[in-house]
Backbone and ligand atoms as CSV (ligand in chain L), in Angstrom:
chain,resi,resn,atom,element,x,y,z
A,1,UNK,N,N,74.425,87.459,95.916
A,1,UNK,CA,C,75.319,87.970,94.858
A,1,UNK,C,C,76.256,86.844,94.419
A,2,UNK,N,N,76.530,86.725,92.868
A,2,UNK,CA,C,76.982,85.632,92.613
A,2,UNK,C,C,78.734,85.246,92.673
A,3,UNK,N,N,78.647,86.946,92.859
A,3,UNK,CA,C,80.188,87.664,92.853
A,3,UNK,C,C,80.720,88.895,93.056
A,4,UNK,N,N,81.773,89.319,93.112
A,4,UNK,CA,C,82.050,90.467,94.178
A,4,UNK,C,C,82.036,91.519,93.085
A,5,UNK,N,N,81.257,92.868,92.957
A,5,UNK,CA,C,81.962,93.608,92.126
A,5,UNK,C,C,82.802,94.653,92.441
A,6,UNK,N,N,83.548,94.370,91.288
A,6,UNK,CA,C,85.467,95.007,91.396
A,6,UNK,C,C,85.260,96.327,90.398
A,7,UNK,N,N,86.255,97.036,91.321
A,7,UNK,CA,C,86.585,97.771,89.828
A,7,UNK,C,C,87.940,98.453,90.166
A,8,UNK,N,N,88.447,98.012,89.184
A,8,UNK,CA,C,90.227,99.217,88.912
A,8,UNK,C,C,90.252,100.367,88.656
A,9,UNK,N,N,90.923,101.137,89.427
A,9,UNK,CA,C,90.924,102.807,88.892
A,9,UNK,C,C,92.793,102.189,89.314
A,10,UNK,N,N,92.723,103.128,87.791
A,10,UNK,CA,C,93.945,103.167,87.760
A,10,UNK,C,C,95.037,105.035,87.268
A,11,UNK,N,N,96.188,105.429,87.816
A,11,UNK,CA,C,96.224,106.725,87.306
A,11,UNK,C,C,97.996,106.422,87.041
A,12,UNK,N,N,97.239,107.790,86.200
A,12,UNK,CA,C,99.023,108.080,85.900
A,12,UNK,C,C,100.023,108.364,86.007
A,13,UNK,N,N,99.830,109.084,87.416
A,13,UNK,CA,C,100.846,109.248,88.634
A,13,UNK,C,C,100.160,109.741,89.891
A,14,UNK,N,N,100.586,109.467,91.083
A,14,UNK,CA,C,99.887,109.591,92.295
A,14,UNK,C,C,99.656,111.162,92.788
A,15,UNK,N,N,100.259,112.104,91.403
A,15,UNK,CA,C,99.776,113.811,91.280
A,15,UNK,C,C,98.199,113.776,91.228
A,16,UNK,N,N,97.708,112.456,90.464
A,16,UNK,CA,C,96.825,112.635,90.270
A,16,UNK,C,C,95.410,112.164,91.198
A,17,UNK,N,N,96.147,111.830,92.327
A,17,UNK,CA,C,94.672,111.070,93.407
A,17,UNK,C,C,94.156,112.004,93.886
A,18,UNK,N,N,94.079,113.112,94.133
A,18,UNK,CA,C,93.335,114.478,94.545
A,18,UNK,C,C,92.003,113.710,94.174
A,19,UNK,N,N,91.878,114.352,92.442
A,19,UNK,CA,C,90.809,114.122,91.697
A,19,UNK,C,C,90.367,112.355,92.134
A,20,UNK,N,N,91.351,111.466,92.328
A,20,UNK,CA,C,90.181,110.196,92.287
A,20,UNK,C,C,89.381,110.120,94.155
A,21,UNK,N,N,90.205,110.652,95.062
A,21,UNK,CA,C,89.421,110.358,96.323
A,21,UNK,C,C,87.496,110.284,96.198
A,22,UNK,N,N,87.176,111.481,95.897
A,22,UNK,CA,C,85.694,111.220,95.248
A,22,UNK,C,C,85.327,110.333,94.687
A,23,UNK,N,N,85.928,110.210,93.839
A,23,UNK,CA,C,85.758,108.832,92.878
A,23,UNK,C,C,85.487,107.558,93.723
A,24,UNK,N,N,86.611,107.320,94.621
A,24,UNK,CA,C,87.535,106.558,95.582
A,24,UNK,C,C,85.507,106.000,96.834
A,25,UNK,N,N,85.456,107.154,96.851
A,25,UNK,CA,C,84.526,107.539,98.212
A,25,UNK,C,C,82.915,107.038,97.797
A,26,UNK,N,N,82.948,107.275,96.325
A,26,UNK,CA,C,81.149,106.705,96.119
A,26,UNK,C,C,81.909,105.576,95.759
A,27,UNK,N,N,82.702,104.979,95.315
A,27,UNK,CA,C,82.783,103.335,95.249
A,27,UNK,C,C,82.858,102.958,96.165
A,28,UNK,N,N,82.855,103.234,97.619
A,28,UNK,CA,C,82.694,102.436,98.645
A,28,UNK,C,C,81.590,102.575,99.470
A,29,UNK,N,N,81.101,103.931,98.980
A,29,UNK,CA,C,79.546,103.995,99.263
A,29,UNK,C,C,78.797,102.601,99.053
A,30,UNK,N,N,78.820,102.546,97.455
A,30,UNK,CA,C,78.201,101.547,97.275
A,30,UNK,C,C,78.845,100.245,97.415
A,31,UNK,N,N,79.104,100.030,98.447
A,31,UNK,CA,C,80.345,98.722,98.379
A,31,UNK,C,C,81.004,97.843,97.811
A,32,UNK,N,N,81.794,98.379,96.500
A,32,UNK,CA,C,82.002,98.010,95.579
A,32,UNK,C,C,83.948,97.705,95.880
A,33,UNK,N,N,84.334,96.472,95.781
A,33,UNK,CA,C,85.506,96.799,95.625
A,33,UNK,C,C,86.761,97.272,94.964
A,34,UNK,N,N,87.417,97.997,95.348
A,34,UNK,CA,C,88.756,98.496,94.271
A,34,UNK,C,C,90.144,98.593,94.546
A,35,UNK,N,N,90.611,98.254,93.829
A,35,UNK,CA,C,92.307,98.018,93.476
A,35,UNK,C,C,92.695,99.280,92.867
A,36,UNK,N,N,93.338,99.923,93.581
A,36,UNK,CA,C,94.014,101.722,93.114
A,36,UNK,C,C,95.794,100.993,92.949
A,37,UNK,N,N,95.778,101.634,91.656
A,37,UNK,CA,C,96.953,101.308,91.436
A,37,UNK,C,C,97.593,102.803,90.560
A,38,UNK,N,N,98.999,102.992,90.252
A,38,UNK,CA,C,99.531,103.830,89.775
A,38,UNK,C,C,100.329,102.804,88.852
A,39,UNK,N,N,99.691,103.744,87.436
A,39,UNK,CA,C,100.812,103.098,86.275
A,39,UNK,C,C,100.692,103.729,85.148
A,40,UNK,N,N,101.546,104.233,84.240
A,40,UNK,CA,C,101.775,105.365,83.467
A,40,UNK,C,C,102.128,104.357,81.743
A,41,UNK,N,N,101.100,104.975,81.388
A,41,UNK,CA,C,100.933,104.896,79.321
A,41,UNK,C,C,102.765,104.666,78.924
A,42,UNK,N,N,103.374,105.726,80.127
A,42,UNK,CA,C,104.679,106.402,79.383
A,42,UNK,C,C,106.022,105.674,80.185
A,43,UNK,N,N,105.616,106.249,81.139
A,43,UNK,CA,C,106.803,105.841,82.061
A,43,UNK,C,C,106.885,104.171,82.705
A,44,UNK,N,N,105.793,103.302,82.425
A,44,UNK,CA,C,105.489,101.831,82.967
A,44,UNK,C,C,104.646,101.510,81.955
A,45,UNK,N,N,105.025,101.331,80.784
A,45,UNK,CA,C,104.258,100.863,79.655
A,45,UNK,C,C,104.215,99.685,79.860
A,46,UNK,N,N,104.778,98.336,80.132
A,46,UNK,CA,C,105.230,96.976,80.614
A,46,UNK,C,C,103.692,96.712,81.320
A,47,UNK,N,N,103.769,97.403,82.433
A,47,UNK,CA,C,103.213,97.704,83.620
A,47,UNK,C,C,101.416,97.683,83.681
A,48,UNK,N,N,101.291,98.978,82.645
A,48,UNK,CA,C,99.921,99.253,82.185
A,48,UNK,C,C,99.382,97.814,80.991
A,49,UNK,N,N,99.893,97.526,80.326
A,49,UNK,CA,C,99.750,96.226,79.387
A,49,UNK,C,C,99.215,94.986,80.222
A,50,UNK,N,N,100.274,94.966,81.349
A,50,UNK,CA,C,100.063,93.753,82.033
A,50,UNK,C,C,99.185,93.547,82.948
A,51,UNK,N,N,98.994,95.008,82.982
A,51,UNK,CA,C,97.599,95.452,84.184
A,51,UNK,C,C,96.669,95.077,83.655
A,52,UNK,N,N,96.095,95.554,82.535
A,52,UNK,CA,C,95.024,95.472,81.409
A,52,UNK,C,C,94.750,93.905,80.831
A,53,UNK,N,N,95.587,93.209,80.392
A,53,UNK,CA,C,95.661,91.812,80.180
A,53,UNK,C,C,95.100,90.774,81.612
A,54,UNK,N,N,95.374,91.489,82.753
A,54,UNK,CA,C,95.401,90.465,83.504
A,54,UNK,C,C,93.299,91.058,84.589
A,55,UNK,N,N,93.124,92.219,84.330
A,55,UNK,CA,C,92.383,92.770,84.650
A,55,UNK,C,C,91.006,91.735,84.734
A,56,UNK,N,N,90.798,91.026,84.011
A,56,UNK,CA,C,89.598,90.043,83.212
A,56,UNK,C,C,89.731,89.230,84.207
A,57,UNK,N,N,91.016,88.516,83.908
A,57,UNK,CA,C,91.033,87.511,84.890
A,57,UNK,C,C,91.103,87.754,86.555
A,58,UNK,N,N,90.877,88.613,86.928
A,58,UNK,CA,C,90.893,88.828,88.852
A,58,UNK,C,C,89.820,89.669,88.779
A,59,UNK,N,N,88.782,89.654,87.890
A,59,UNK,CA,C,87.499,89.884,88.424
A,59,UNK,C,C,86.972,91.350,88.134
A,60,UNK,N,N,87.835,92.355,87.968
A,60,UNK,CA,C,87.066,93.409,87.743
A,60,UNK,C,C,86.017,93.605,86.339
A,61,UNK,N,N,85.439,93.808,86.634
A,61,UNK,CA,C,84.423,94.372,85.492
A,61,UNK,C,C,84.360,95.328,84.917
A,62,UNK,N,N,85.286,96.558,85.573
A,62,UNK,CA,C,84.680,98.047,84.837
A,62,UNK,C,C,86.485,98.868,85.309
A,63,UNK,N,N,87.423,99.256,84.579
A,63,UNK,CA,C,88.614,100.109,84.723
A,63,UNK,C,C,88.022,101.494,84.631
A,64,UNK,N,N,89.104,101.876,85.371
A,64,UNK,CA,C,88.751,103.879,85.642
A,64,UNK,C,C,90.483,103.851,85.382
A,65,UNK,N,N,90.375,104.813,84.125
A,65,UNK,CA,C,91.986,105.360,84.070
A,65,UNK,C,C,91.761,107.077,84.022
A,66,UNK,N,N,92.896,107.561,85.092
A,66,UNK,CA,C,92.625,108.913,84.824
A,66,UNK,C,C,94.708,109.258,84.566
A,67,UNK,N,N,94.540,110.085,84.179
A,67,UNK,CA,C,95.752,110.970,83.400
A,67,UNK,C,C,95.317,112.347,82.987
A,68,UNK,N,N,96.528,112.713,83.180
A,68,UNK,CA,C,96.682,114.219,82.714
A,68,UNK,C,C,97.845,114.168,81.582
A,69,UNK,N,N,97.874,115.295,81.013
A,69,UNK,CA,C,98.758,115.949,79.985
A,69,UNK,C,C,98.565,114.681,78.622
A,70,UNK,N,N,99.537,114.529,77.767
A,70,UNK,CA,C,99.375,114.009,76.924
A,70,UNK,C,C,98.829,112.275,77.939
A,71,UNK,N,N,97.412,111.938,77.439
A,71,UNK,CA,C,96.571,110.881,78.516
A,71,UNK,C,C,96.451,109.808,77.741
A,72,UNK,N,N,97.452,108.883,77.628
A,72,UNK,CA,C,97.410,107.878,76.804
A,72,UNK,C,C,96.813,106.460,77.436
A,73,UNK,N,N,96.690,107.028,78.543
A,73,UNK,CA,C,96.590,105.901,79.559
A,73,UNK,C,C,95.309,105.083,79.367
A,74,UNK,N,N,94.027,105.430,79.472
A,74,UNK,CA,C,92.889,104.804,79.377
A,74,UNK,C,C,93.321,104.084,78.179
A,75,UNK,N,N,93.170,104.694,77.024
A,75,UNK,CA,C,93.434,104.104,75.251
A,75,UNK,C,C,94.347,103.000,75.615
A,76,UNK,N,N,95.673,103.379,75.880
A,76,UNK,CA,C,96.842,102.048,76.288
A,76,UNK,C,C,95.548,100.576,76.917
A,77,UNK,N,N,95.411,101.138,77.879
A,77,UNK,CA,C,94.689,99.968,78.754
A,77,UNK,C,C,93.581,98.702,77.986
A,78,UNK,N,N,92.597,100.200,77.212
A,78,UNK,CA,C,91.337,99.556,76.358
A,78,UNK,C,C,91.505,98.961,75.158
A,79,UNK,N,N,93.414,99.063,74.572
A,79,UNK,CA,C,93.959,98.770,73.379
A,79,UNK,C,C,94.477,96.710,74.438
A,80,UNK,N,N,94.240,96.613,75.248
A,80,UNK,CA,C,94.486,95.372,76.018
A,80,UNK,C,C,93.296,94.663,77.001
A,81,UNK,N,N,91.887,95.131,76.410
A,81,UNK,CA,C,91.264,94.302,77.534
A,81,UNK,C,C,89.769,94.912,76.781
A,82,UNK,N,N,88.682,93.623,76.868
A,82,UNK,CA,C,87.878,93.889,76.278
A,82,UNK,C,C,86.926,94.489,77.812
A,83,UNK,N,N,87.570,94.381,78.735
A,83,UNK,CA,C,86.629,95.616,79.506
A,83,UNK,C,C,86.219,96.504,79.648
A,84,UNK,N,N,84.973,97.091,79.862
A,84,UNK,CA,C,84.712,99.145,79.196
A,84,UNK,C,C,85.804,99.435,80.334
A,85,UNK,N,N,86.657,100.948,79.374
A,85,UNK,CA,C,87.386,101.268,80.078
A,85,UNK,C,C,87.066,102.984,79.938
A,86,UNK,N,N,86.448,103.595,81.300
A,86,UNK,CA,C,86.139,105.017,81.569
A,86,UNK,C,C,87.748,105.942,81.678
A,87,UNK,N,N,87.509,106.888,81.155
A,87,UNK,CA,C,88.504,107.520,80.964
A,87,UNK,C,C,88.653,109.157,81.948
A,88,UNK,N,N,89.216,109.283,82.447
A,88,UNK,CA,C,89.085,110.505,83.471
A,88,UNK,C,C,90.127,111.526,83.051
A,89,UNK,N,N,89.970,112.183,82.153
A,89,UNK,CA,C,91.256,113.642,81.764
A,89,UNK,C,C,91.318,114.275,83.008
A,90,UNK,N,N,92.014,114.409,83.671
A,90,UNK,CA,C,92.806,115.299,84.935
A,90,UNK,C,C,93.356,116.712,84.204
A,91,UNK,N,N,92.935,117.631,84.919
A,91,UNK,CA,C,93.735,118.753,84.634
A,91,UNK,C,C,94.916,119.654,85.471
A,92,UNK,N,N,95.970,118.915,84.574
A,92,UNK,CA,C,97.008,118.967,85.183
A,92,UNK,C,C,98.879,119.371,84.468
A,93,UNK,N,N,98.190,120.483,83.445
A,93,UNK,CA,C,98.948,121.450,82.796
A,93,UNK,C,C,98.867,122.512,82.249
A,94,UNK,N,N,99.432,123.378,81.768
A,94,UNK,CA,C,99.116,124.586,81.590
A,94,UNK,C,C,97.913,124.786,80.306
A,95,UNK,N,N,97.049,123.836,79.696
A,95,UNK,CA,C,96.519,124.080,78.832
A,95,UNK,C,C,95.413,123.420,79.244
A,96,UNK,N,N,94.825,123.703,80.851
A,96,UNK,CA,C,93.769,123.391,81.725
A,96,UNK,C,C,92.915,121.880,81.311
A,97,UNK,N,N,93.912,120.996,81.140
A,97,UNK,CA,C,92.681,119.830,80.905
A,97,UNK,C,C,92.529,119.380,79.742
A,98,UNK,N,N,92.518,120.685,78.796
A,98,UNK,CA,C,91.671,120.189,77.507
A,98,UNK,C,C,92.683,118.874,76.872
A,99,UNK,N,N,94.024,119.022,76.695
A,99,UNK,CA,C,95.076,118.215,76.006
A,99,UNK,C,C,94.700,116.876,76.797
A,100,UNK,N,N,94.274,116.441,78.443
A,100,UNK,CA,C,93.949,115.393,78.788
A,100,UNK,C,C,92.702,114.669,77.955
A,101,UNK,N,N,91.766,115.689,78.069
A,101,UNK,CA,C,90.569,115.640,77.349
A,101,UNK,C,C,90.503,114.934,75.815
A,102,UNK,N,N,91.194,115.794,75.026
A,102,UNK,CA,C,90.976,115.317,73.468
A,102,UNK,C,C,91.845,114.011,73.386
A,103,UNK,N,N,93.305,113.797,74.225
A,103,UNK,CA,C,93.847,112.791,74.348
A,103,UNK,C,C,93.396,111.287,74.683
A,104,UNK,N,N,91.953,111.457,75.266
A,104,UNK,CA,C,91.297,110.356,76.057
A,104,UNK,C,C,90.356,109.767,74.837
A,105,UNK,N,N,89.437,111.347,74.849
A,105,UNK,CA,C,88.106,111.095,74.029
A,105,UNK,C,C,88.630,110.429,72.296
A,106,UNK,N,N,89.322,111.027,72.039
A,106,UNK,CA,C,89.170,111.287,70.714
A,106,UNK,C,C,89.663,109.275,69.929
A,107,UNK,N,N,89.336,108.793,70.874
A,107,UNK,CA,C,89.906,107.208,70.346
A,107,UNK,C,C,89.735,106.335,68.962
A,108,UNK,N,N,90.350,106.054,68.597
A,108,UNK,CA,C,89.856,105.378,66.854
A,108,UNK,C,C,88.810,104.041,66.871
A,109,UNK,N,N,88.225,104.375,66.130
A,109,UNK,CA,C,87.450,103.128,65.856
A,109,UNK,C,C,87.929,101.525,66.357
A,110,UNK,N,N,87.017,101.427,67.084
A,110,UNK,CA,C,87.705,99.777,67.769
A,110,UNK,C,C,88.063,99.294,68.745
A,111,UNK,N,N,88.522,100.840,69.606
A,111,UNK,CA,C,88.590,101.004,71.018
A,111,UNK,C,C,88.359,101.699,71.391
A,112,UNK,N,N,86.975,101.876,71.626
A,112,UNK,CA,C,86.474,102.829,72.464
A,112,UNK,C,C,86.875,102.661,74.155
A,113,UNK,N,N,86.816,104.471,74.389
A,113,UNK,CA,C,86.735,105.016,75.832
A,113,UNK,C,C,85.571,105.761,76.232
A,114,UNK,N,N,85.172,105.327,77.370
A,114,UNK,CA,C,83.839,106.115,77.548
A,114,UNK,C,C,84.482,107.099,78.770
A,115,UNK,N,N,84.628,108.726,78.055
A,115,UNK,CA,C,85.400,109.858,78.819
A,115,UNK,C,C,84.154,110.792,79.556
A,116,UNK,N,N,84.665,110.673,80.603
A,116,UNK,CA,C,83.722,111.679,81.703
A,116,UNK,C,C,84.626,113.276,81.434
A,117,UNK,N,N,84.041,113.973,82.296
A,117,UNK,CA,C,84.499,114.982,82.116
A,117,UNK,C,C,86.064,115.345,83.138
A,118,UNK,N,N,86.206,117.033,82.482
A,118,UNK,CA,C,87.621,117.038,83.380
A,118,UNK,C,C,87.692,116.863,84.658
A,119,UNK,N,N,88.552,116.373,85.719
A,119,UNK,CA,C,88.727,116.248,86.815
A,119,UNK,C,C,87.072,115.454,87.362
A,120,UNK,N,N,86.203,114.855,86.331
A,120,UNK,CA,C,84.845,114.469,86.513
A,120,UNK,C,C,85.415,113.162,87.163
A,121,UNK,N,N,85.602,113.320,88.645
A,121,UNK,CA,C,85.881,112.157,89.647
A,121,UNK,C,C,84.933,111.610,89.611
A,122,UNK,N,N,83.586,112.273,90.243
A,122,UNK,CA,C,82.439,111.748,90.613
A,122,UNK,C,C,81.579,110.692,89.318
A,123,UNK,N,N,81.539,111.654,88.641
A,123,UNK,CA,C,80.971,110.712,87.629
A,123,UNK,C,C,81.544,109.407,87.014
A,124,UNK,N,N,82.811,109.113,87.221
A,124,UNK,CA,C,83.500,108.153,86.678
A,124,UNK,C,C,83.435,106.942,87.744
A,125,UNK,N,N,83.372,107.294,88.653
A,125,UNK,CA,C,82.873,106.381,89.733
A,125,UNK,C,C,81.263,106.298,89.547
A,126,UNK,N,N,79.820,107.080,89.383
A,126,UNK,CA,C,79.072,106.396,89.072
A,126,UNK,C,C,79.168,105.943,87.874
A,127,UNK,N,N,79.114,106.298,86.878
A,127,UNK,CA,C,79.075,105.405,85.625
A,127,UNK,C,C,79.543,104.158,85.757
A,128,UNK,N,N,80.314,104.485,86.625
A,128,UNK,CA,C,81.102,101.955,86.772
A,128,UNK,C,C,80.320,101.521,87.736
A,129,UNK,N,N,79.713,102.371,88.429
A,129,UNK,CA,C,78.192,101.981,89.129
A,129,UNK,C,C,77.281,101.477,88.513
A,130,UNK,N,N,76.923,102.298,87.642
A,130,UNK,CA,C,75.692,101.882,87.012
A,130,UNK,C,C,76.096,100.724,85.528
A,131,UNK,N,N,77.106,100.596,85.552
A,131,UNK,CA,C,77.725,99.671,84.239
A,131,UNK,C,C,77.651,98.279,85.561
A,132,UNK,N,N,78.217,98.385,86.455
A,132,UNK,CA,C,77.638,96.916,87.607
A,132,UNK,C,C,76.373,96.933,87.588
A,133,UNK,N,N,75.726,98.240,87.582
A,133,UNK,CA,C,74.167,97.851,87.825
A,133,UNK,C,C,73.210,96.666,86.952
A,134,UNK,N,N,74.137,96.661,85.746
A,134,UNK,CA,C,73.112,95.999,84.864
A,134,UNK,C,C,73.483,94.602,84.931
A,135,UNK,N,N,74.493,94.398,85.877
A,135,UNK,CA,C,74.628,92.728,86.246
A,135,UNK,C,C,73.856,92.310,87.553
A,136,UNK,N,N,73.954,93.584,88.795
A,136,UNK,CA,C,73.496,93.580,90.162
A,136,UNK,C,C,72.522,94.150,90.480
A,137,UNK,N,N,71.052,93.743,90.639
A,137,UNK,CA,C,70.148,94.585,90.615
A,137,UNK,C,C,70.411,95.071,91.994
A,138,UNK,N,N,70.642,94.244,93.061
A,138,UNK,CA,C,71.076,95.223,94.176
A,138,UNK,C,C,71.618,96.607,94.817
A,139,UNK,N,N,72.773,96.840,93.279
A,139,UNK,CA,C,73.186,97.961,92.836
A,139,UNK,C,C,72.445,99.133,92.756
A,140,UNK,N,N,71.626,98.509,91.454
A,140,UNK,CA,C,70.215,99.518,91.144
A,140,UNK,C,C,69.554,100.319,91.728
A,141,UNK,N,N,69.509,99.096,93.152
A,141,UNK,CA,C,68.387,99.702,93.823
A,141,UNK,C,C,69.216,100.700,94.748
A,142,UNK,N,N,70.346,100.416,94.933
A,142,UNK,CA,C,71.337,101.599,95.762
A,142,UNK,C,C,71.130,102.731,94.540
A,143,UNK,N,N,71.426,102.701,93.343
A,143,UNK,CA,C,71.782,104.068,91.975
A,143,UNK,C,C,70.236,104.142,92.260
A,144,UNK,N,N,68.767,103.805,92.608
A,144,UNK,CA,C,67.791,104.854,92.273
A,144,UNK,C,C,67.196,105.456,93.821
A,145,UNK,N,N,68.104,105.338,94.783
A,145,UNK,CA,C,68.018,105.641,96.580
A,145,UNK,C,C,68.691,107.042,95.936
A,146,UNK,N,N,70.306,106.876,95.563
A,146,UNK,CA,C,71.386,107.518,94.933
A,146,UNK,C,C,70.194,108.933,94.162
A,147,UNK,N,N,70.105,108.505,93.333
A,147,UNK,CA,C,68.937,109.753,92.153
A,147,UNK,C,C,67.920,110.538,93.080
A,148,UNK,N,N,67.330,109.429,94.209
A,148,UNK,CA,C,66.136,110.378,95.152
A,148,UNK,C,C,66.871,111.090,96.203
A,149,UNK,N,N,67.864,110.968,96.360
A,149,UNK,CA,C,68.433,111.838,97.768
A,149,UNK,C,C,68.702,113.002,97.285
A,150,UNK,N,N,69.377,112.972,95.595
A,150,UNK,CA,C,70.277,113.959,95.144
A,150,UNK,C,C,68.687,115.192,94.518
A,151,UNK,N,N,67.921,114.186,94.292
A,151,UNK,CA,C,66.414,115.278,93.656
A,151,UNK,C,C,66.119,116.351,95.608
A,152,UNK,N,N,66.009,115.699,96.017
A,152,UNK,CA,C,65.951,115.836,97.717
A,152,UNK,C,C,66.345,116.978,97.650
A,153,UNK,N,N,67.845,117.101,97.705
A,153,UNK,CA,C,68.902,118.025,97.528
A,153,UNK,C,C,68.489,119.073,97.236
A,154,UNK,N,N,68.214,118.615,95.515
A,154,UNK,CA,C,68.069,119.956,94.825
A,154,UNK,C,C,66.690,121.160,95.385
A,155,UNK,N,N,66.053,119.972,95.376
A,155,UNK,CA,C,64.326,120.714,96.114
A,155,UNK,C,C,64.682,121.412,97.343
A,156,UNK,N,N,65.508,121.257,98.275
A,156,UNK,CA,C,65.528,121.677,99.496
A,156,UNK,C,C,66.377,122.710,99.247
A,157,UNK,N,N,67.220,123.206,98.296
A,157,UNK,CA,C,68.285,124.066,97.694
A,157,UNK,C,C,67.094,125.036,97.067
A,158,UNK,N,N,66.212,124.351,96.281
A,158,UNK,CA,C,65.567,125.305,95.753
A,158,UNK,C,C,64.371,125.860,96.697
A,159,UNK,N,N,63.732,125.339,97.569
A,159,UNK,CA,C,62.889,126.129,98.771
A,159,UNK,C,C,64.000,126.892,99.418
A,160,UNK,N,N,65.002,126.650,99.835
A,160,UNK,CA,C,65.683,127.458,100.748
A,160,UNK,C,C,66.225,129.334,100.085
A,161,UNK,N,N,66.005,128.649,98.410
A,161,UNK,CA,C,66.533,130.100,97.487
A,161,UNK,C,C,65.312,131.061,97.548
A,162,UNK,N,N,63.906,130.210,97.416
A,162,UNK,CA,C,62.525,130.787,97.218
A,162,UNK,C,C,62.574,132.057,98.696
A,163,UNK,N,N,63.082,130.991,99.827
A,163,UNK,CA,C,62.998,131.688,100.916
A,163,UNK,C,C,63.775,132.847,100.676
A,164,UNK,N,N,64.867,133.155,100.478
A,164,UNK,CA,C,66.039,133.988,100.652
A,164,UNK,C,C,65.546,134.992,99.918
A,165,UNK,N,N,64.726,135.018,98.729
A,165,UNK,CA,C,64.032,135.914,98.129
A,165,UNK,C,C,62.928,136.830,98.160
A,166,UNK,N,N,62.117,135.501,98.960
A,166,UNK,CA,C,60.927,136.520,99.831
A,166,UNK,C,C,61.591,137.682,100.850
A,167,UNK,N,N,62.609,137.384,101.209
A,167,UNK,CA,C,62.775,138.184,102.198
A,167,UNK,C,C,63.754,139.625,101.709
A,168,UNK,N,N,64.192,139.699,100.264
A,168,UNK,CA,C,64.904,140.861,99.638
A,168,UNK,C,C,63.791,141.504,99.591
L,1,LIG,C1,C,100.374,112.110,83.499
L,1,LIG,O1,O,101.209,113.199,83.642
L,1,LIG,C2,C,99.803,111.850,84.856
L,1,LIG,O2,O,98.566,111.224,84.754
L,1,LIG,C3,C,99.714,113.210,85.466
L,1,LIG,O3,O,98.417,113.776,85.314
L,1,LIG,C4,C,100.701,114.035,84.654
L,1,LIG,C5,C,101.815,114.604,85.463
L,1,LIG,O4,O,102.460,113.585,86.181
L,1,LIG,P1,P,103.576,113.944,87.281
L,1,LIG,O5,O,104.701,114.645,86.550
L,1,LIG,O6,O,102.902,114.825,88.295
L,1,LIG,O7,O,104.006,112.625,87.873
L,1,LIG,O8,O,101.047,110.993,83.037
């Protein structure tokens, strides 16, 4: 490997690490390293800028911003760094998510966010998986082990239902 791959997840307040531990847990599956940091669109605007600017240079390849309520955070970040920056809406006000949601997705032309779903920990951690994958084939070959365990899964979920039925 020619180099280590990094990746930043970054949130908008530490209300919100529930949702990244998952996240947290397949990036080290695949031994990927990460820098968890807390820094807010709103309250550490300075903070998030300087995060984002400096992101390139210490190696990461792929940012994870998650936020709740009005989620300016990913956009802030991807408005400072030509790195894809995944966006994670947390739901974490009385209008279940969605206000994280349209706040993330809905980005203007020029800076794009690529938004997983609500509280979609898991997926936001593979997707920066498979966005390393296309530098690390090593990766790859972990994301298509990753795809056969989870088919595994499902098949053994679905014989075990077949069973439960024969027997009503
Ligand atoms: C957002 O506001 C954070 O990402 C969090 O989801 C939400 C609430 O933050 P706290 O008031 O819990 O710190 O900026």
């Amino acid at each position: 490997m020619d180099s280590v791959p990094k990746v930043a997840i970054v949130m908008g307040s530490d209300s919100d690490y529930p949702v990244l531990e998952k996240c947290i847990k397949i990036l080290n599956d695949f031994s990927i390293e990460t820098d968890v940091t807390v820094c807010s669109a709103h309250r550490t605007p300075e903070k998030a800028a300087d995060y984002a600017k400096s992101a390139e240079k210490k190696g990461f390849s792929v940012i994870i911003a998650a936020a709740g309520k009005a989620a300016h955070l990913a956009g802030v970040l991807a408005a400072y760094t030509v790195l894809p920056v995944i966006g994670l809406p947390i739901q974490s006000s009385t209008l279940d998510g969605l206000d994280s949601l349209l706040s993330i997705v809905q980005m203007p032309s020029g800076v794009p966010v690529a938004t997983v779903a609500i509280n979609g920990g898991e997926n936001a951690a593979l997707l920066a998986v498979q966005i390393l994958g296309v530098k690390y084939p090593e990766i790859r070959v972990k994301l298509h082990q990753y795809k056969e365990s989870m088919k595994k899964a499902v098949d053994e979920k679905d014989r075990q239902l077949k069973e439960k039925l024969k027997l009503l």
